[in-house]
N, CA and C atoms as an extended XYZ file, in Angstrom:
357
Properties=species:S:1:pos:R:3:atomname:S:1:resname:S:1:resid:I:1 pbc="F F F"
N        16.132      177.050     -217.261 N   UNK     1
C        15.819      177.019     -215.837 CA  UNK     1
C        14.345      176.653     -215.646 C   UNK     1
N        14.292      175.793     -214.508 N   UNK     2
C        12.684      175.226     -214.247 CA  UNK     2
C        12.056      176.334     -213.228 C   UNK     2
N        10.861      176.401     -213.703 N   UNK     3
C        10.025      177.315     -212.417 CA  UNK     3
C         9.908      176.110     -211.051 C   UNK     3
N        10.265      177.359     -210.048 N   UNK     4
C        10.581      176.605     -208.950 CA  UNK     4
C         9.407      177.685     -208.193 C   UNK     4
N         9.073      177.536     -206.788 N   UNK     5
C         8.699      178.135     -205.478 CA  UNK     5
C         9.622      178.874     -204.766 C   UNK     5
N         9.448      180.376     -204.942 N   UNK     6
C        10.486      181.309     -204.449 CA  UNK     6
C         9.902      181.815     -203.141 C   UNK     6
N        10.598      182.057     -202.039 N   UNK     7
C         9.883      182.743     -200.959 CA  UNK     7
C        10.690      184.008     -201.215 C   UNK     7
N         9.389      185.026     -200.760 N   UNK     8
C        10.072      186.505     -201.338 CA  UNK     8
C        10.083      186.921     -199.638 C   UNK     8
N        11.414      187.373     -199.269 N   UNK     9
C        11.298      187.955     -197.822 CA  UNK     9
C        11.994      189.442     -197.796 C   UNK     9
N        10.946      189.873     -197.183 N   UNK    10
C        10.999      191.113     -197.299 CA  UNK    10
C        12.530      191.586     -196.178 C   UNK    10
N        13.414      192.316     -196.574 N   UNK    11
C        14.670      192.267     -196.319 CA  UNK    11
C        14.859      193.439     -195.066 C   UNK    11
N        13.668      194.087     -194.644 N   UNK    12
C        13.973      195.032     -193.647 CA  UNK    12
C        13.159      194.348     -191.956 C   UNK    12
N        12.203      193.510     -192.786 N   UNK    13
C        11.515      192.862     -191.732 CA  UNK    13
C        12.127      191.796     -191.368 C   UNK    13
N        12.540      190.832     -192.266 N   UNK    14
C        13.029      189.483     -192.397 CA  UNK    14
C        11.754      188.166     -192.208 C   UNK    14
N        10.668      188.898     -193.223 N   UNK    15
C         9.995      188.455     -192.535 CA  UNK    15
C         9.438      187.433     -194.105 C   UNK    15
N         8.706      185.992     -194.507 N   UNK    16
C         8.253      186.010     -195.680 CA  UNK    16
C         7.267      186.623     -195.970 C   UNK    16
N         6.847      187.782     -196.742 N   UNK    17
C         5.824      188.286     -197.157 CA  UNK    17
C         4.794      187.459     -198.626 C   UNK    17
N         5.432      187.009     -199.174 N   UNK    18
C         4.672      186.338     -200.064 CA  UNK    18
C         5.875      184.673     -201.277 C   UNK    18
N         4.774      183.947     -201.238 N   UNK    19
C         5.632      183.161     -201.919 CA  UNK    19
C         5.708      183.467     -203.827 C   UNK    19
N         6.076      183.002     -204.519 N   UNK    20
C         5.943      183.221     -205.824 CA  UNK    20
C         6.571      182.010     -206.849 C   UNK    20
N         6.224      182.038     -208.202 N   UNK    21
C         6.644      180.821     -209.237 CA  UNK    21
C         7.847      181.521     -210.183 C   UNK    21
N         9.294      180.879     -210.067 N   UNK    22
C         9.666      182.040     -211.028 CA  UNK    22
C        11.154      180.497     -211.210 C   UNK    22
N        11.541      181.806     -212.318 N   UNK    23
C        12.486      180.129     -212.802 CA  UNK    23
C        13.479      180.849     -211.959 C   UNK    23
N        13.974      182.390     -211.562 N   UNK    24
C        14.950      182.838     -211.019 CA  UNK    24
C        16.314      183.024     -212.037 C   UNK    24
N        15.693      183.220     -212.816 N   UNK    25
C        16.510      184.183     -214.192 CA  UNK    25
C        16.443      185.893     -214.272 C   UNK    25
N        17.035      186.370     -213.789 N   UNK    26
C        17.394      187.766     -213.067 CA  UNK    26
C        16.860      188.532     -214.493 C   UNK    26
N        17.393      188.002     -215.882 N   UNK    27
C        17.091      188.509     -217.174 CA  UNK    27
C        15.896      188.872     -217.593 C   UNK    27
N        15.190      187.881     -217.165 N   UNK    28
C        13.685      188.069     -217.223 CA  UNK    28
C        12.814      188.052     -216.495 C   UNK    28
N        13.230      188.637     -215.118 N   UNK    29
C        12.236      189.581     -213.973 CA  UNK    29
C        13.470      189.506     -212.569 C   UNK    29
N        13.086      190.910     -212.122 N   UNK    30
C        13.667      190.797     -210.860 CA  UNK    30
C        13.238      191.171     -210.061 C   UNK    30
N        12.786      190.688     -208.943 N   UNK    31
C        12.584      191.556     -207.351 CA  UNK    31
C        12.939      192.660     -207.080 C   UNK    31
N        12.105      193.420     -206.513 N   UNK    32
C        12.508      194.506     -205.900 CA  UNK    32
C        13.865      194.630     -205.076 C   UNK    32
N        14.601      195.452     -204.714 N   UNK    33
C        15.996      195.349     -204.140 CA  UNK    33
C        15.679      195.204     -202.389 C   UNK    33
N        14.201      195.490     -202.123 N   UNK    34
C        14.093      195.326     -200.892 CA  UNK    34
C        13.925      194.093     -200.498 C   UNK    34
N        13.755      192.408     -201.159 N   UNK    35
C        13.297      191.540     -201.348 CA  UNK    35
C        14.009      190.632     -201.503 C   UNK    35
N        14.318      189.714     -200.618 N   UNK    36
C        15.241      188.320     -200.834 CA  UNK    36
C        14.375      187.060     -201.209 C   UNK    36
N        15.079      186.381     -202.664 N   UNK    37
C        14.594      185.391     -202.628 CA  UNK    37
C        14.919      184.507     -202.851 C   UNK    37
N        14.384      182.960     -201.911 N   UNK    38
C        15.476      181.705     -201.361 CA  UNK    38
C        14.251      180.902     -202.089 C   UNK    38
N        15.109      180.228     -202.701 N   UNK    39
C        14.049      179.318     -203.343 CA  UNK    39
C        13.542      177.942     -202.030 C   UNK    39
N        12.183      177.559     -202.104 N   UNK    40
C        11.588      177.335     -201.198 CA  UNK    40
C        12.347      175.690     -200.922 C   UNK    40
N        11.889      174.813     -201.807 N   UNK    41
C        12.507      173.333     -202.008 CA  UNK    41
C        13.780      173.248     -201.483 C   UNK    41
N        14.762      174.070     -201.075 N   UNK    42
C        16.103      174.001     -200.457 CA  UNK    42
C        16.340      174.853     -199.045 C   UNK    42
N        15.591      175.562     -198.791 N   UNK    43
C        15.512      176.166     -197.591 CA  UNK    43
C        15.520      175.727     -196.609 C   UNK    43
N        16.016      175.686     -195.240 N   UNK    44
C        15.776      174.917     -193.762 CA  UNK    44
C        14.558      176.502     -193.543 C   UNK    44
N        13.519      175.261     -192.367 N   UNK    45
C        12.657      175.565     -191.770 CA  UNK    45
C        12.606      175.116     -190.855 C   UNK    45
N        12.249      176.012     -189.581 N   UNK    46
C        12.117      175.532     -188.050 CA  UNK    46
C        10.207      174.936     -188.341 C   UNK    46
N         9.600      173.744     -188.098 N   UNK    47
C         8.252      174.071     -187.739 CA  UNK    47
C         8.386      172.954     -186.664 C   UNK    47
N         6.818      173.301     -185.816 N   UNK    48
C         6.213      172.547     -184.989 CA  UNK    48
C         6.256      171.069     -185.236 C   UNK    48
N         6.885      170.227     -184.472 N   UNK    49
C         6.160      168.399     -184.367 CA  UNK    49
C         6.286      168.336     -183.345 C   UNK    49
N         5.513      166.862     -183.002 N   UNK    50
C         5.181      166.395     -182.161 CA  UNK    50
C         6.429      165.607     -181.787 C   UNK    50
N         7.077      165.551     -180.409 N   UNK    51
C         7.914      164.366     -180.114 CA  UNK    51
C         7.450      163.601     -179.230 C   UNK    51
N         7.362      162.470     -179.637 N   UNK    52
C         6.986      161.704     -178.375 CA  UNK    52
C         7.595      160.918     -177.900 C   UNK    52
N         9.635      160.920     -177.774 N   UNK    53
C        10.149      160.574     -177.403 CA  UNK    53
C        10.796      160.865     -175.742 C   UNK    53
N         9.781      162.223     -176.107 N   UNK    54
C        10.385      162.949     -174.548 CA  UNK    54
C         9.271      162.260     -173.686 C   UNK    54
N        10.193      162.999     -171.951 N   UNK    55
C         8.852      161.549     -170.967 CA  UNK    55
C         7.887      161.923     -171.072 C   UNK    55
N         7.606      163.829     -171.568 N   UNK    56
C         6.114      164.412     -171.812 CA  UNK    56
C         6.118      164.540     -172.894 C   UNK    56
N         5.277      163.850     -174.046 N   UNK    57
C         4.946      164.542     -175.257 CA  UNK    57
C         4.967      165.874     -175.430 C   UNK    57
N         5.686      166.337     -176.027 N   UNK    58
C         5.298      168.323     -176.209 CA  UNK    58
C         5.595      168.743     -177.805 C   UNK    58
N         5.139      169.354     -178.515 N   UNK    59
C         6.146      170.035     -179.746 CA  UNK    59
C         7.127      170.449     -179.795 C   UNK    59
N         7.794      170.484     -180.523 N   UNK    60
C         9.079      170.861     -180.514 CA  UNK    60
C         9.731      171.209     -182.326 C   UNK    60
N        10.614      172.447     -181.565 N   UNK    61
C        10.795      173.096     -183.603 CA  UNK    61
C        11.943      172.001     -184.261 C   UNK    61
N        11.697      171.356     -184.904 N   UNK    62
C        12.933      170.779     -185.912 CA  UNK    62
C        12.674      171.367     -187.060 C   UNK    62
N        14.045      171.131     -187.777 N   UNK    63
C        14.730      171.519     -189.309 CA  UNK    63
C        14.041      170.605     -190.190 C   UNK    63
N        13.129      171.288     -190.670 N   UNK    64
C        12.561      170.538     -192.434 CA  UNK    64
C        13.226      171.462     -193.415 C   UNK    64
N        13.800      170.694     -194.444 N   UNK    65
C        13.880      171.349     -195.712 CA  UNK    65
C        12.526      171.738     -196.337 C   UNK    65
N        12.750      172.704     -196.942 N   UNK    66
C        11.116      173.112     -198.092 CA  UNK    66
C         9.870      173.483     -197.586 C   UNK    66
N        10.108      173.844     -195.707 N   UNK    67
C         8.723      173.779     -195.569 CA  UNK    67
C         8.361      175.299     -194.999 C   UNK    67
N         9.484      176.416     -195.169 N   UNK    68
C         8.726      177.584     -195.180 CA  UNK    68
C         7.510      177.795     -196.149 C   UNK    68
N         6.720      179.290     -194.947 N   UNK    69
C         5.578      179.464     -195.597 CA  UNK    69
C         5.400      181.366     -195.343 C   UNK    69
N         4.622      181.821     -195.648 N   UNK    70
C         4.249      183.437     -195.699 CA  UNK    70
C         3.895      183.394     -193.794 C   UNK    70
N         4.810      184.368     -193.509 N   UNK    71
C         4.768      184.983     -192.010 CA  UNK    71
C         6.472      184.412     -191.265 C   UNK    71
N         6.947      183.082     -191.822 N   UNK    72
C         8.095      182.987     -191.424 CA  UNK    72
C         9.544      183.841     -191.138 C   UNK    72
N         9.814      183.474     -190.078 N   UNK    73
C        10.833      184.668     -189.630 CA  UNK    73
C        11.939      184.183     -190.326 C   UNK    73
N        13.095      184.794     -191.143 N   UNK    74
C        14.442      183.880     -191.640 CA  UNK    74
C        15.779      185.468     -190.489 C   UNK    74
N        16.789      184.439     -190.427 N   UNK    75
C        17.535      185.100     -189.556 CA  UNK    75
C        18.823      184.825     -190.504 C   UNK    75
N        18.891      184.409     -191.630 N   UNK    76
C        20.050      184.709     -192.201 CA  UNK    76
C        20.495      183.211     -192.637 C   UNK    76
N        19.812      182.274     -191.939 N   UNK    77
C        20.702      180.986     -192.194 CA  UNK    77
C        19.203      179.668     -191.697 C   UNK    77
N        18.436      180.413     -191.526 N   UNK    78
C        16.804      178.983     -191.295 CA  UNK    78
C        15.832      180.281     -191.017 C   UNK    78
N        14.661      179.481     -191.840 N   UNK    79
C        13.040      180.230     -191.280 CA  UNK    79
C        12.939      179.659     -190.018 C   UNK    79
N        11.916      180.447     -189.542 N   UNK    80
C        11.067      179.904     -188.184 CA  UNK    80
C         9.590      180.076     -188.043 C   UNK    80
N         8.842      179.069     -187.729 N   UNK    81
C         7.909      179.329     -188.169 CA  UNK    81
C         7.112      180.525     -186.888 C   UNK    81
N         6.153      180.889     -187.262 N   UNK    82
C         5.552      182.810     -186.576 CA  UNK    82
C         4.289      181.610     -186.216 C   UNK    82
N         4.075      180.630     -185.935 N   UNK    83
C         3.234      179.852     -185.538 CA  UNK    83
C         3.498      179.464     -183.786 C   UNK    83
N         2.598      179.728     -182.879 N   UNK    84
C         2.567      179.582     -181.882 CA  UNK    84
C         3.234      177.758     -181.395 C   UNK    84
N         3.496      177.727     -180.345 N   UNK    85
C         3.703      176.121     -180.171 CA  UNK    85
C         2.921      175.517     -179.679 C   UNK    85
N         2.057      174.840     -180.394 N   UNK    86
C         0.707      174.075     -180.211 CA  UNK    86
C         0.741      173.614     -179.083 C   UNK    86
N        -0.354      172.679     -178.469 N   UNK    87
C        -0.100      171.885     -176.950 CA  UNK    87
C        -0.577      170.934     -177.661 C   UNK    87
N        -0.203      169.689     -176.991 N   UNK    88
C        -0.437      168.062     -177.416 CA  UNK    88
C        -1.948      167.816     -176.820 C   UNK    88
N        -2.293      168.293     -175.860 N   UNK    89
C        -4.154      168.764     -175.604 CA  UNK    89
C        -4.546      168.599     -177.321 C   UNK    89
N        -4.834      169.983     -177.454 N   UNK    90
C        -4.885      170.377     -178.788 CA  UNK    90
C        -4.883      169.128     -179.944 C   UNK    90
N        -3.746      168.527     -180.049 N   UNK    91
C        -3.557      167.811     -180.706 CA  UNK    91
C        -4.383      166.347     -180.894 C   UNK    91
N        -4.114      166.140     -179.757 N   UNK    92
C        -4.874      164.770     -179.141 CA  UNK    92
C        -6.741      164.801     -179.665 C   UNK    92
N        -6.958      165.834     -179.427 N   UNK    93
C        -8.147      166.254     -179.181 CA  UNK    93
C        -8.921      166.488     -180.791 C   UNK    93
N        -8.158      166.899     -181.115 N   UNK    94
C        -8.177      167.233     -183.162 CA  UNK    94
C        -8.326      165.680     -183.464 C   UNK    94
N        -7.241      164.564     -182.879 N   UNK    95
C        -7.036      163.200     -183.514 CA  UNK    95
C        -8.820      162.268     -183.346 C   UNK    95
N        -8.945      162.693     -181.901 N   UNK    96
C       -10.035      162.086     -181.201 CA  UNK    96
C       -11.261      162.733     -182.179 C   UNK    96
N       -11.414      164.098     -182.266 N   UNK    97
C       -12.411      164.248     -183.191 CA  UNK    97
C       -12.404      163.834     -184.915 C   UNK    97
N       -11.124      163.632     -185.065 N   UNK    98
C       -11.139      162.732     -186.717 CA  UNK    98
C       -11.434      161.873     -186.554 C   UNK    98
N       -11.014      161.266     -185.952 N   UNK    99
C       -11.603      159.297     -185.423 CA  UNK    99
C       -12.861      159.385     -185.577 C   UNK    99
N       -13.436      160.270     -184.549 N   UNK   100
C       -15.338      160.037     -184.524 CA  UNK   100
C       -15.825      160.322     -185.686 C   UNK   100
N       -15.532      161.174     -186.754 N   UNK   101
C       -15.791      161.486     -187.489 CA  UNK   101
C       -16.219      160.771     -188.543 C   UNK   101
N       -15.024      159.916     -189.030 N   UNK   102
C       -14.872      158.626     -189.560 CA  UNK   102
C       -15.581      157.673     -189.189 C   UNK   102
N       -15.982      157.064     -188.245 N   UNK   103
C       -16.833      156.045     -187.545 CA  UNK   103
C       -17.987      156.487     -187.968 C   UNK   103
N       -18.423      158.013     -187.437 N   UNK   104
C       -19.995      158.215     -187.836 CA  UNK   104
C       -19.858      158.132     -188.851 C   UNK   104
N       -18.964      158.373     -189.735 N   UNK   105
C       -19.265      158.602     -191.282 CA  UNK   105
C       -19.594      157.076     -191.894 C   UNK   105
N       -18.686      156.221     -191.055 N   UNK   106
C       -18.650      154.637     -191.846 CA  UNK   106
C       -20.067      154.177     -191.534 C   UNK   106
N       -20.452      154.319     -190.503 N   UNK   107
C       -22.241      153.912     -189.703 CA  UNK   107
C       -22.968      154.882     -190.351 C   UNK   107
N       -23.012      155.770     -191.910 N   UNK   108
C       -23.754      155.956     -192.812 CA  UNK   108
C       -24.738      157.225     -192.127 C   UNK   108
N       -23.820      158.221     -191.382 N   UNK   109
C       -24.514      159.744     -191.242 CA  UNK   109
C       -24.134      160.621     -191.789 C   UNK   109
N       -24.730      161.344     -192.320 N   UNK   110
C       -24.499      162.500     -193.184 CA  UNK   110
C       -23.340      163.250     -192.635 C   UNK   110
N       -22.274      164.086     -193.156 N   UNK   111
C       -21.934      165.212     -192.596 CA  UNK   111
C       -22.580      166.320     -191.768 C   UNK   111
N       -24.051      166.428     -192.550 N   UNK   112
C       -24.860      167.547     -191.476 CA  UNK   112
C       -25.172      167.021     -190.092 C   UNK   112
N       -25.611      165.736     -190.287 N   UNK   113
C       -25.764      164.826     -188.980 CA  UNK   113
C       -24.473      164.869     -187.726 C   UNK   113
N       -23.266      164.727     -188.975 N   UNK   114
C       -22.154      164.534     -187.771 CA  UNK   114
C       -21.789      165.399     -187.160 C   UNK   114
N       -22.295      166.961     -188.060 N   UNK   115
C       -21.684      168.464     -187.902 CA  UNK   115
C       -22.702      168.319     -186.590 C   UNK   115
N       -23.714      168.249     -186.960 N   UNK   116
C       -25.261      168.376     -185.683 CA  UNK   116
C       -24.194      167.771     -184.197 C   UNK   116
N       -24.091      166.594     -184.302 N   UNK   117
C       -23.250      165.748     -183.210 CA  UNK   117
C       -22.601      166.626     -182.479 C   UNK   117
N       -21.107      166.841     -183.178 N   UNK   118
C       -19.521      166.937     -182.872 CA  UNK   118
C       -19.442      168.552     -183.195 C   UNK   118
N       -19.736      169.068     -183.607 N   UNK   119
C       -19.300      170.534     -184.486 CA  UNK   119
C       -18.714      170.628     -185.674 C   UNK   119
């Protein structure tokens, strides 16, 4: 058996408490009995994207395989992510400050310079 990425979820909370490396050979270690663990690479996960098919851009939760993480809620059959639902503000605004970032950086200013600038 290959070591894989186990999410260990704690079974009274349902909540992921920690991830871990394990091949998932019961013989040679086991979880606590309070502790479920779904190996990560096959798991559905609810997280945040962006759609911008709707007439308002907004986030929205879709199904990724593999992409739970520690704080995810699982309900028996998908995580969800315990991550607020971003606003496309937010987003936009993160993009606009990478852009500048890059530019000052290409026109040869330091990081401290750009930090001085932008934050």
């Amino acid at each position: 058996m290959a070591n894989q990425e186990y999410l260990m979820i704690n079974k009274s909370t349902n909540i992921v408490d920690n991830i871990c490396v394990w091949n998932g050979d019961v013989d040679s270690w086991q979880p606590s009995s309070d502790i479920l663990m779904l190996e990560k690479s096959i798991t559905p996960a609810m997280i945040w994207q962006l759609d911008n098919t709707l007439s308002t851009p907004a986030f929205v939760l879709k199904q990724e395989i593999g992409d739970g993480n520690i704080g995810f809620v699982w309900n028996g059959t998908v995580l969800t992510t315990n991550q607020p639902q971003p606003s496309v503000e937010s987003s936009t605004e993160q993009d606009a400050k990478a852009s500048a970032l890059a530019k000052l950086t290409a026109l040869g200013l330091t990081q401290a310079e750009v930090t001085a600038l932008i934050g």
